[in-house]
Each structure stands twice: as C-alpha cells, then as structure tokens.
C-alpha positions as CSV (number, residue, x, y, z in Angstrom):
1,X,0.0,0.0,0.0
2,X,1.7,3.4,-1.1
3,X,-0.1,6.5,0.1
4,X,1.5,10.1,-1.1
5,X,0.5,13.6,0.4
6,X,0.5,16.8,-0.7
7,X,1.2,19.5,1.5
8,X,0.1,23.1,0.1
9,X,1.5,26.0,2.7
10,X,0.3,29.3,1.0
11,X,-3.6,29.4,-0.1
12,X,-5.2,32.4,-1.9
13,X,-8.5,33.3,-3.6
14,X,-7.1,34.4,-6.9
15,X,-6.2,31.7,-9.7
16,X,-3.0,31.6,-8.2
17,X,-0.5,33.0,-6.0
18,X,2.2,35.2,-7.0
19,X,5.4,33.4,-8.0
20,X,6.8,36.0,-5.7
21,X,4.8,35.5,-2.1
22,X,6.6,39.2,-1.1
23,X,9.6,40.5,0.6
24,X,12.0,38.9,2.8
25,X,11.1,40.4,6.0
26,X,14.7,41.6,7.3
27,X,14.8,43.4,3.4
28,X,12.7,45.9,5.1
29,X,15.1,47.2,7.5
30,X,17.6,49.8,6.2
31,X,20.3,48.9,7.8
32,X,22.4,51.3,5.8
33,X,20.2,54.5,6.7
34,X,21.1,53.7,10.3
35,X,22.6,56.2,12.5
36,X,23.2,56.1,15.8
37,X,21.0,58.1,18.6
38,X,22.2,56.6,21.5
39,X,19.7,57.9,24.4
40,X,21.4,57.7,27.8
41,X,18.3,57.6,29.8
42,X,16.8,55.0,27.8
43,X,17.4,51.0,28.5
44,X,17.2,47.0,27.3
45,X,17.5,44.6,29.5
46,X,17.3,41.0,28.4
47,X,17.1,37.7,30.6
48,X,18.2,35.0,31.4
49,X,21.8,35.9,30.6
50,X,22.6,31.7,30.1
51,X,20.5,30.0,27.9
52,X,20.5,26.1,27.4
53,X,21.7,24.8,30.5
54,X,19.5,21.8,30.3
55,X,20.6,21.2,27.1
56,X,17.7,23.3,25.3
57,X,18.3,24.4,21.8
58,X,15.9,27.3,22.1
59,X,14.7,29.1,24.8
60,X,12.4,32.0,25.3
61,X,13.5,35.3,26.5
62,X,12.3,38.2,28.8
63,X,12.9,42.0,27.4
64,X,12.2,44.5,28.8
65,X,12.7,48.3,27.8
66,X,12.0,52.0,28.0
67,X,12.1,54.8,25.6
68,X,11.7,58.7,27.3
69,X,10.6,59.5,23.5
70,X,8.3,57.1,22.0
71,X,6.4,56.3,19.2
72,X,4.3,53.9,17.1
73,X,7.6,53.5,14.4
74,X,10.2,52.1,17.7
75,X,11.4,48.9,17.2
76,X,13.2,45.5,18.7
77,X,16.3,43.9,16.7
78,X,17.7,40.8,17.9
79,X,21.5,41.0,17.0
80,X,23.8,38.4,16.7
81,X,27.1,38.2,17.1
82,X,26.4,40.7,19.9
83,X,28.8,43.0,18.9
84,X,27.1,43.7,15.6
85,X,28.1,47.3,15.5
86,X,31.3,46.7,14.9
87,X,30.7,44.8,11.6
88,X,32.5,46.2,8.4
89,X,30.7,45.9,5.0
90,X,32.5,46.7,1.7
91,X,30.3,48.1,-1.0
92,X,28.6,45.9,-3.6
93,X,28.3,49.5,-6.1
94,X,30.0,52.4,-6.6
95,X,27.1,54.2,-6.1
96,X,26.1,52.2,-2.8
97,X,26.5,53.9,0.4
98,X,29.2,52.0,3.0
99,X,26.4,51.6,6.0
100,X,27.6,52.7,9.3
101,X,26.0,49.5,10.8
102,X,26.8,46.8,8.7
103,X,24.5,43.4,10.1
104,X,21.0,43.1,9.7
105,X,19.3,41.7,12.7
106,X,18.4,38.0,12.7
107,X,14.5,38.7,14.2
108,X,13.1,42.3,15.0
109,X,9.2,43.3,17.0
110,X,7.2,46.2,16.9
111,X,8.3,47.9,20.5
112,X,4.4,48.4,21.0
113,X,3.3,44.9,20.3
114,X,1.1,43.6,23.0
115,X,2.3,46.3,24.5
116,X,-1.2,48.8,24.3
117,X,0.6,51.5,26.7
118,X,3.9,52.0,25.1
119,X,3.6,55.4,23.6
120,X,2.6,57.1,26.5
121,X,4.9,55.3,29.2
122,X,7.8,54.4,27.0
123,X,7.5,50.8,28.4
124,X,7.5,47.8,27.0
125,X,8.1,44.3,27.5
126,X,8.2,40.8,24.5
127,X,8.8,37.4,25.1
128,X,11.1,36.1,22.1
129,X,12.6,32.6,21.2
130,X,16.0,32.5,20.6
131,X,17.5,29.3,19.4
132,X,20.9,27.9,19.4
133,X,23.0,29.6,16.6
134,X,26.5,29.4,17.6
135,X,27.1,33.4,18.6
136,X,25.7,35.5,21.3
137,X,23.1,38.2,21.2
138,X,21.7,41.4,22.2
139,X,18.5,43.5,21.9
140,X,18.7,46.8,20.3
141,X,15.8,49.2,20.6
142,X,15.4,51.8,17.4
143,X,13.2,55.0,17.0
144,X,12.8,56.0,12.8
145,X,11.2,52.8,11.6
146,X,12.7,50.5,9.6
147,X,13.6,52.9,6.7
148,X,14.9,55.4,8.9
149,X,16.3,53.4,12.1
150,X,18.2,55.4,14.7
151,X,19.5,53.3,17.5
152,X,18.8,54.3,20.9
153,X,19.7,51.7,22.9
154,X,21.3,48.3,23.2
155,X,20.6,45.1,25.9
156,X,23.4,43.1,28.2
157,X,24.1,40.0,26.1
158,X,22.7,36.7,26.3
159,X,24.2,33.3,25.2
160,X,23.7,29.5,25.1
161,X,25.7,27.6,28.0
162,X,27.7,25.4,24.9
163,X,27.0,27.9,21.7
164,X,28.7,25.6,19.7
165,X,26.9,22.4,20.7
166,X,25.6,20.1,17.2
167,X,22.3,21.4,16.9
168,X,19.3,20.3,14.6
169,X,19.8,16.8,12.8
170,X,18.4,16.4,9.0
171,X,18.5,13.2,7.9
172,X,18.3,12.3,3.9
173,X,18.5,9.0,1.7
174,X,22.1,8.0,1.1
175,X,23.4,6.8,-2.7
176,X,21.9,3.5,-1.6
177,X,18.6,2.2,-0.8
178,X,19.8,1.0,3.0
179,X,21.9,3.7,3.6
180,X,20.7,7.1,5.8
181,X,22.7,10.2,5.8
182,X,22.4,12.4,9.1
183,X,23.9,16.2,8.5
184,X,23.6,19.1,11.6
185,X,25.2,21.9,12.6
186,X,27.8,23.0,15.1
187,X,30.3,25.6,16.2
188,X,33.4,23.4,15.6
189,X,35.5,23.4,12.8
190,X,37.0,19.8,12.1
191,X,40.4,21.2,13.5
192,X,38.7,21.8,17.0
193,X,36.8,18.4,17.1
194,X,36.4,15.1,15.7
195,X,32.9,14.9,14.1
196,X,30.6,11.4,14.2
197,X,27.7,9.5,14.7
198,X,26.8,7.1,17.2
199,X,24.3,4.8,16.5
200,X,22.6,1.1,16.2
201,X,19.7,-0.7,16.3
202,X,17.4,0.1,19.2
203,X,18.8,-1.6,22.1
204,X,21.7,-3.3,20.2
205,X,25.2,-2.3,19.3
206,X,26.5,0.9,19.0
207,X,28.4,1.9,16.2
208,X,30.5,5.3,15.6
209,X,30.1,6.7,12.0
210,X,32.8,9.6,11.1
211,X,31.6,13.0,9.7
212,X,32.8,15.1,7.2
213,X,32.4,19.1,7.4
214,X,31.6,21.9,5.2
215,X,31.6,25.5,5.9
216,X,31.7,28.7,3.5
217,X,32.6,32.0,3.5
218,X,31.0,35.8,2.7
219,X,33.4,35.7,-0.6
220,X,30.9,32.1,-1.5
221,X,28.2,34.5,-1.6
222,X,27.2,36.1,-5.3
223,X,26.0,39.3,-3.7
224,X,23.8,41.4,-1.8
225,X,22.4,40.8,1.1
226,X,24.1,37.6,1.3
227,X,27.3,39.2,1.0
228,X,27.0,42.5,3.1
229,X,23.8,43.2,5.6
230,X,22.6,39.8,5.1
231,X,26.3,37.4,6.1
232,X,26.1,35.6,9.2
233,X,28.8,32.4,9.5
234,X,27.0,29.3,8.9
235,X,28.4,27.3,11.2
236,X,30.1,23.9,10.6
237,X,28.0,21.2,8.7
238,X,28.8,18.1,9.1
239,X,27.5,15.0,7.5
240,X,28.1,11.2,8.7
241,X,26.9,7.7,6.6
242,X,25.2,4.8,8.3
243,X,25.7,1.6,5.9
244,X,24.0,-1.1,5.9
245,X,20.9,-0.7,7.8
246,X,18.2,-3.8,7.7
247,X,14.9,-3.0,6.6
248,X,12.4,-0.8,8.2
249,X,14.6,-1.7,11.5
250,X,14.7,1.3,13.9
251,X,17.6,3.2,15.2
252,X,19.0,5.2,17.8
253,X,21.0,7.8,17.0
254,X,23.2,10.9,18.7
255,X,25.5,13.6,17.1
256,X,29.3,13.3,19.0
257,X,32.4,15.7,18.7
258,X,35.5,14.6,20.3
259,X,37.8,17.3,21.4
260,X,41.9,17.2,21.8
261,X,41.8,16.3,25.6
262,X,39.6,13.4,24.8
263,X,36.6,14.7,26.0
264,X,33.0,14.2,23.9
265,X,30.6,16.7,23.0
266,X,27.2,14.9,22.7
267,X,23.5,15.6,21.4
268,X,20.3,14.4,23.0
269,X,19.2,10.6,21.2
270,X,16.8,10.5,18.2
271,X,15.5,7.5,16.2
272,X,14.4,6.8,12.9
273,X,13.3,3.9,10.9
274,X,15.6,2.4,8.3
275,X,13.6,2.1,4.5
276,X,12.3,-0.5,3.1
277,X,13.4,-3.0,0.8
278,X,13.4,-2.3,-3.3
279,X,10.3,-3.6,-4.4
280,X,9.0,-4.2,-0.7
281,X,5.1,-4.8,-0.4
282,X,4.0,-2.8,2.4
283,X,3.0,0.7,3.7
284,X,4.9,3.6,2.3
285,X,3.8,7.4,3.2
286,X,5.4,10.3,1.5
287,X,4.8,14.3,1.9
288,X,5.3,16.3,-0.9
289,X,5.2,20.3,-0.8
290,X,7.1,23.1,-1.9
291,X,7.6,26.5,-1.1
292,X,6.8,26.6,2.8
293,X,9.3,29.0,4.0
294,X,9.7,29.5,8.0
295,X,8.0,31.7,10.3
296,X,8.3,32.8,14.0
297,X,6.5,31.4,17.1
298,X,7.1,34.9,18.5
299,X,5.3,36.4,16.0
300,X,8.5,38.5,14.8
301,X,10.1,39.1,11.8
302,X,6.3,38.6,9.3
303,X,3.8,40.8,10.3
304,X,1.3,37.9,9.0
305,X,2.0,39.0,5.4
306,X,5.4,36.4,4.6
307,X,4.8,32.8,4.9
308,X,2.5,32.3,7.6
309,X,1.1,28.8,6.7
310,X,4.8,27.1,7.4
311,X,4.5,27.1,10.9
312,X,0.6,25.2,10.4
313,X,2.2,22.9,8.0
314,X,5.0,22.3,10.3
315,X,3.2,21.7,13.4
316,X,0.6,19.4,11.1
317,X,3.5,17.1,9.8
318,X,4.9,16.9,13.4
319,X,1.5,15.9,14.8
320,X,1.4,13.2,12.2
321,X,5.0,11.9,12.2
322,X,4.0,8.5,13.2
323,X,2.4,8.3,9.8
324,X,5.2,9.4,7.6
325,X,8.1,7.5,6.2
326,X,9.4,10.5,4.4
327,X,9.2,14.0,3.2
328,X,10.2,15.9,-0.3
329,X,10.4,19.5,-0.2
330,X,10.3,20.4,-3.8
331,X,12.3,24.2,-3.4
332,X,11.8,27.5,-2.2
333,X,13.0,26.0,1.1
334,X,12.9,28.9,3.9
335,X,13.0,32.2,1.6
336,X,15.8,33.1,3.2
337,X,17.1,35.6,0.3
338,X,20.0,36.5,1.3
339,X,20.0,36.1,5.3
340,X,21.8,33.7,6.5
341,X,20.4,33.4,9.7
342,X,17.2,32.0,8.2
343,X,18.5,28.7,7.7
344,X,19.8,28.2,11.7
345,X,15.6,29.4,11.7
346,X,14.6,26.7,9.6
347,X,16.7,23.9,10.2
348,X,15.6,24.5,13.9
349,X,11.9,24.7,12.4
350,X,11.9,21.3,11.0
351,X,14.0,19.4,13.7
352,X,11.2,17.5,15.1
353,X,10.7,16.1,11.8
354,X,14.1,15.8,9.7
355,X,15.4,14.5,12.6
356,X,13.1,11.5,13.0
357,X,12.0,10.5,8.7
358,X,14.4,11.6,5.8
359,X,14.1,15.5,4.7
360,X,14.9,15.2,0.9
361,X,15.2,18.7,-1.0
362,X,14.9,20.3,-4.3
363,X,16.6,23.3,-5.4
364,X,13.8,26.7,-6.1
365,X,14.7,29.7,-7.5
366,X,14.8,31.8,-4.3
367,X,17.8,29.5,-3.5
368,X,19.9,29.2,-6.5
369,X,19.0,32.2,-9.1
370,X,21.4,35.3,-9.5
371,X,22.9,37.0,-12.7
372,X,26.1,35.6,-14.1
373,X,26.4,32.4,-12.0
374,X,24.9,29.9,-14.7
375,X,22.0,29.9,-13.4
376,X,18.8,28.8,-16.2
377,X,17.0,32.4,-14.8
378,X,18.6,35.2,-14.5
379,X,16.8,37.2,-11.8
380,X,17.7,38.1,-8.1
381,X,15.7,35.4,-6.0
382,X,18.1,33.5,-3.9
383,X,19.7,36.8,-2.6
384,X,23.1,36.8,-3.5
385,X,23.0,33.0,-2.5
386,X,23.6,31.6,-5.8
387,X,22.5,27.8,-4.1
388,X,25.8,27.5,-2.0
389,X,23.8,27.3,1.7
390,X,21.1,25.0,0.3
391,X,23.3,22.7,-1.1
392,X,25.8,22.9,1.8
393,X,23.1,23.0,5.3
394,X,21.7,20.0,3.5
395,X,22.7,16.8,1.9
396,X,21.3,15.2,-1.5
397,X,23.1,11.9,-3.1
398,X,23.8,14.0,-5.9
399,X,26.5,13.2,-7.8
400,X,27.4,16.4,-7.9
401,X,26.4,18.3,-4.9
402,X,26.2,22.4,-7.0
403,X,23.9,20.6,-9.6
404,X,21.4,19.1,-6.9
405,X,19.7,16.8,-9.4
406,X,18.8,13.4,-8.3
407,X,17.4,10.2,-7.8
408,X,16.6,8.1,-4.8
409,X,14.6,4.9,-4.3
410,X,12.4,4.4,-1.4
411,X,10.6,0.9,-1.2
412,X,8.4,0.9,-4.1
413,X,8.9,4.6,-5.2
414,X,11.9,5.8,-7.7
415,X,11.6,9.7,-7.4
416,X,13.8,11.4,-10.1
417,X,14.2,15.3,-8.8
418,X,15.1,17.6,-11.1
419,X,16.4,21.5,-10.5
420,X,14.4,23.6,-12.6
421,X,17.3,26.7,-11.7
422,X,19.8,24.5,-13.9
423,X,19.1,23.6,-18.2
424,X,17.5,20.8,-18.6
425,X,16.9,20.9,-22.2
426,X,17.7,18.0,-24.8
427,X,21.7,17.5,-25.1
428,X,22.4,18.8,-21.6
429,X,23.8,17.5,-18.9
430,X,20.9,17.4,-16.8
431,X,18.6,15.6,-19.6
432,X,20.8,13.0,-19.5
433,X,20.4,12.4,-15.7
434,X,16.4,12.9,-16.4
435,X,16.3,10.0,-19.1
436,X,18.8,7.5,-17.4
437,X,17.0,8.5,-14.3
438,X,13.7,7.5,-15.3
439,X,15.5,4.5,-18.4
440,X,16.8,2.7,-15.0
441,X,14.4,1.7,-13.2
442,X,13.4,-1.6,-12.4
443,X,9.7,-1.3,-12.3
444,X,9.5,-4.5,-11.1
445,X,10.4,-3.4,-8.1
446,X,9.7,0.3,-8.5
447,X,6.3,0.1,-9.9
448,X,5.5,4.0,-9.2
449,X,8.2,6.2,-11.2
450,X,7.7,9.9,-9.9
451,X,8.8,13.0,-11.0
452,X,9.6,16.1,-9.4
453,X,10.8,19.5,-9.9
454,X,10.2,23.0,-8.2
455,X,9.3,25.1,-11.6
456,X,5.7,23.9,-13.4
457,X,7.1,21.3,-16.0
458,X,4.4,20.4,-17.0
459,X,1.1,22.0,-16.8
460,X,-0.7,25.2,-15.0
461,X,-3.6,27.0,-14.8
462,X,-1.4,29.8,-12.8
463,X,-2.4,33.3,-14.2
464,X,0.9,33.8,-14.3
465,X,1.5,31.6,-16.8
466,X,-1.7,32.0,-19.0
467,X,-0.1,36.0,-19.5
468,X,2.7,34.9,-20.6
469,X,0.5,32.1,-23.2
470,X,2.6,29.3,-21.9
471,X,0.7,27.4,-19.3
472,X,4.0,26.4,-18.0
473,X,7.7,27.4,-17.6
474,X,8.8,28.0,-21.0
475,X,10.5,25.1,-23.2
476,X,9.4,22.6,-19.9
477,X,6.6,20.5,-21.5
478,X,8.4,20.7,-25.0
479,X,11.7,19.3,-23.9
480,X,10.6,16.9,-21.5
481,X,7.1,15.2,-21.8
482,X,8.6,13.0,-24.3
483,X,10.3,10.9,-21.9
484,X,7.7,11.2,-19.7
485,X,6.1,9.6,-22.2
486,X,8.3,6.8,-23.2
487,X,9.3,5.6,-19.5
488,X,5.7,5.9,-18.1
489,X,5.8,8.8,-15.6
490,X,3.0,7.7,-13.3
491,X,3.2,11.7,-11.7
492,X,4.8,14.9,-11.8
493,X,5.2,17.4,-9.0
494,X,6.0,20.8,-8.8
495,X,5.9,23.6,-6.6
496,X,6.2,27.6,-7.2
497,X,3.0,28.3,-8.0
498,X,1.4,28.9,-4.3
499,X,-2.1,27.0,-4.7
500,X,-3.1,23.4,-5.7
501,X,-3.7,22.4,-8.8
502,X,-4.2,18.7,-10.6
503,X,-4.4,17.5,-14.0
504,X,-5.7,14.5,-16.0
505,X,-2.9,12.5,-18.0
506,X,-2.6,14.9,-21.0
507,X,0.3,14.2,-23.8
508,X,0.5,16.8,-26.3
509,X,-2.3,18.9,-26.0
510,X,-3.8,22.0,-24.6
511,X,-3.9,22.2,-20.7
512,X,-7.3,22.6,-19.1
513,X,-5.7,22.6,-15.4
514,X,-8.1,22.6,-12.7
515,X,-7.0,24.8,-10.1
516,X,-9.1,24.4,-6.1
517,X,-8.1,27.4,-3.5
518,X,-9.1,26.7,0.1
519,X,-11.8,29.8,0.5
C-alpha cells in the first residue's frame, strides 16, 4: 500500500499565488540608513543571561525596555554576534553607500506589540525565542522605523551555556537504498573536534560513524544581502553515513564531537526507521510540498504577510510523524534571500521532523537564481545566495552536490528530482540524468516512477502563466514530456505556484488545469 501527500503552505482566492509570495522580512530594515541616537536615559534589559543549560536548543527570553521619547515606528532587533556594530561591509556599487552599521538583525518586533501603553509610558516588554546559533546576542531598541532606524539603545548580552553544541539533525536518503545520511550543525570546525555518529539498532550495538564538514565563507556569496547586511557564518555542517541498515529496523542515533583532551561533546538521542526493501510490499507514506518557507512562534520578523502557513504545515507534519516515512520539499525551502540566519531558523523549524524520517530537498529559484552564475533564470531570487547554503546546510546523493539533481529509491517509489534553476533541455547534462533517471528503473520493483521539480514542467492553470500564453515554464513541456512519455511517468510534482492544482494525464495537448483554492 503506497499513500502520497501533498502538503500546500500558502492558499489564496485568486487563480494563483504570486510566483513572488513578497519580501524577505529583514529586506525591510535599512540597515544602511542607520545612524546612531544613543539615548542615555533609555534602557534594554534581556534575561536570562545563560540560555540552554539543560541542554535546550531554544529558549524564550524576557525583554524588557524604556524609551523617554516614543512612538508607534520604535522597534526591537535581535543581534547576533552581539557586537554587531562593529561589523564592516565593503560596497557591492559604486554608487552604494558604506552603512555605518553593517549586520542586519536575525529577528526584530514592533516595540508596541502587546504592549497597548507604550507610547505614553515608553514601556515595553516581548517574550522572544531565541535558538541555538552558535554566537551570542543582544537586543537593540530603534526609533525611525525600519527605513529610517536610529539606535537608541542596546541590551546586556545573552548566550547558550555550549554555543557551539551540534544542533538540529536532517536526515536524507544515502546513494543506496539502506543507507541514511544524518547532516547538523555545530560551532566546531574539524580542527577543533572530531565529528561522528553514534548509532545502532534500538537496544543493540552501537556503532561510531565519522563525519565530514563543510563551511563557506562571505566571498561564496554572489552578492547582496548575502554578501554584506545579510552574512552571518554558517556554522560547521557536518555529514556522517550509516551503511547497511536492515529494513524498516529502527535506530538510535546521537550527534558526538571529540575534542583534543579526549573529551566528547554529545546531542540528546533520536531514532528513525531504516527504509524498506526495493520492491517491498508494504505501507509507504510520503509528503510532498514546496515552497513553505519559515516563520516565527514569537510572531516577529512577518507581520502575518510572509509565509504564515509554514508554521501550520510544520506543526501538522509533526502531529502526524507517526504516519510518515518521508518528506520531499520540492524548493523555495525557507525564503531566506539572502540572510543567513534564516536557515539556523529553519533547520531549527523542522528538527522534530528531519530528525526522526528523511528530509529530501529540491533546489527553487529563491535558492539558486542570481545573474552571471549559470543559473537557467537570470533574476535576483536566492539573494546573492547563488544555491551554495542550500546545497551545503543540506545533503542530497547527488552526484554532484552544486547541480542538486537526483534520484533516490524508497521501497516501491523511484523519485527522479530535477532542478528547474539549472538547463535541462535536450543534449544537456541534466537531460541525460532525467532520461537515465527514469530508463533505470526496475519497475518490477519500482512500480511507481515519480517526478519532481520546483518550476511547473508540466502543466498550470497559474495566471501567471496564461499571461505569458505558456501554461508552464517556457521550453518545460516541450523538452521533457517525451520521456515522460516513453518511461511511463505515473506523476509529476512541482511547486512555485502557491495554490493546488491537478491534471488529468494529458500528452501533447492543450492544458485545461483545474486549479481548487481553500476559501
């Protein structure tokens, strides 16, 4: 029995969604207008000063603050490193301005949010959810809005008791069927620590798996924000292999560093269940969805207008994680654009889940597109991220990891994922990974052959689309449905157009899409 669900995260009442769901929240704040207004008389105080020290990888924080001068436009930033005004930027133009603060905060509030009294008493207090990202932080509160912000005042710092602890597990299919991949995050570079995996059958042996580790720098960024306001270090990502694993089997698992004096970092336990056998008669549950993005359980950062149906979809999957063997998220992972901080936010989003069933991605266009880098679409979307963090703060059996097509088997699914942001017209290099893709199968044993891609391929009913008289992205259908065709595609998914939409099997005719919006 094979059951397959698709999640859909952003519902409107139009045909469809803009391609563009709107602005990354932090791309409000103009951080180079910012001057500083320091007000003496004026305070932040944040608590606890130690966060973590039950092992936590988030906790929620106490601010508290006055302003002798407010007004409706005063804001919270959260800031981290602490010491962000002492950041340097370089300019991107000649004609851009150096700004005299230089980091964008990673999460900002309204100072008079659930705060009704604010402008008259200059009081204010928010409860926000910090998680563990590997710096400490600070709480600046601004007059001038976010166009014109003039700092007034900045908070004591506040840190995790082991900033660099590994932090927020993501598990993917390995190269083979019985292999599982587990990738997370930490403040140690491979020179400090040893990286690995401990892990084994529930109960049974333990095993010790070593990692390797990726990082990159500001200069891996293709440009602004990523490279100026938006920078913040990644971290350390680290990736270990379990071999071998026997058939839906469970697991236990923990992250380890060991550090020169012989001494071991360690992460809480999680499990997981090993996948079935090729060809394997039994029940297989998938999520699909694209395009969720992240939000904030403090309510910061989206002022209800950027992504709010991630968290529902989140908390959904994580209600029903005992009935899911795997998810697929088909691109436009957490609309970071540029701020680097967002992913820490989302991979801290999804732990419950991509800790526990494999997380397999798809590269969007707010990830990989930017002028000049070989990108299919030339346009700004990913930020100045040109694809580098996706491809890095998560793991694909790719062949090659800064193309991020693939193909993966899972019991009696082959899923062949395409990247839409790289050519995948006839006598390209991607085509050729489509056809042998979908040409190798065993069907036998993968009965359902599935494809998937974060761009329409195939067909829409997106307004977007019918402007444009194509009905899909253009050249898609034409270069592709052929194989489709000749290696029996049972289904296609796609994400970037924000609504649901399903067609009947059509070869080589006019789409009539049906599109549903949840009303």
């Amino acid at each position: 029995m094979i059951r397959l669900w698709v999640a859909l995260t952003w519902l409107t009442l139009t045909a469809c969604a803009a391609v563009h769901p709107g602005e990354q929240p932090l791309s409000r704040i103009a951080v180079e207008r910012m001057v500083l207004a320091v007000d003496e008389s004026a305070h932040v105080k944040a608590s606890p000063l130690i966060l973590g020290l039950k092992g936590q990888t988030s906790e929620w924080v106490e601010v508290e603050f006055f302003h002798p001068n407010p007004s409706d436009d005063d804001w919270i930033g959260v800031f981290s490193p602490s010491n962000f005004s002492a950041a340097i930027c370089e300019r991107e133009t000649v004609s851009q301005s150096e700004p005299l603060l230089c980091t964008a905060p990673i999460k900002f509030q309204a100072a008079n949010f659930g705060n009704d009294g604010y402008n008259k008493s200059g009081k204010g207090h928010l409860k926000l959810q910090l998680i563990n990202q590997r710096e400490d932080f600070s709480f600046a509160l601004f007059s001038g809005g976010l166009t014109m912000p003039k700092l007034i005042a900045v908070s004591n710092k506040v840190a995790f008791a082991n900033p660099k602890a590994p932090v927020y597990p993501r598990l993917a299919q390995g190269k083979a069927w019985n292999e599982m991949t587990v990738t997370w995050t930490s403040g140690y570079d491979f020179k400090e620590a040893l990286p690995f995996v401990e892990w084994g059958m529930k109960g049974g042996h333990r095993l010790l798996s070593p990692a390797g580790t990726l990082t990159f720098d500001r200069n891996s960024m293709c440009g602004a924000p990523a490279r100026t306001v938006g920078w913040r270090h990644p971290g350390y990502i680290h990736t270990g292999h379990l071999k071998e694993l026997w058939p839906d089997s469970v697991y236990t698992y923990r992250l380890g560093h060991r550090l020169p004096n012989g001494t071991h970092i360690w992460s809480r336990s999680y499990r997981f269940k090993a996948s079935p056998y090729p060809g394997q008669d039994s029940l297989q549950r998938v999520v699909i969805f694209g395009d969720m993005g992240k939000a904030e359980a403090d309510g910061s950062n989206e002022f209800n207008d950027f992504q709010p149906g991630s968290l529902n979809t989140t908390y959904q999957i994580i209600r029903d994680l005992e009935n899911i063997d795997m998810v697929i998220h088909i691109g436009d992972i957490c609309y970071a654009n540029g701020y680097l901080s967002q992913w820490d936010q989302f991979t801290a989003q999804i732990e419950p889940i991509a800790s526990t069933v494999p997380y397999m991605i798809g590269i969007g266009n707010h990830e990989r597109d930017w002028p000049g880098t070989g990108s299919f679409y030339g346009n700004y979307d990913s930020g100045g991220e040109c694809g580098v963090p996706a491809q890095t703060v998560f793991y694909t059996p790719a062949e090659n990891r800064a193309k991020s097509w693939y193909a993966t088997d899972y019991g009696m699914f082959r899923f062949c994922i395409a990247n839409t942001e790289e050519d995948w017209r006839p006598g390209t290099e991607q085509y050729k990974f489509i056809e042998q893709c979908l040409s190798s199968v065993d069907r036998s044993k993968q009965p359902w052959l599935i494809f998937l891609a974060h761009r329409v391929l195939g067909y829409s009913s997106c307004t977007f689309y019918e402007e444009e008289g194509t009905f899909e992205e253009p050249m898609g259908r034409e270069a592709l449905q052929d194989l489709w065709q000749k290696y029996k595609v049972d289904i296609a998914f796609y994400g970037h157009v924000h609504n649901y939409e399903r067609t009947c099997p059509v070869y080589q005719v006019c789409p009539f899409a049906s599109a549903q919006t949840d009303k």
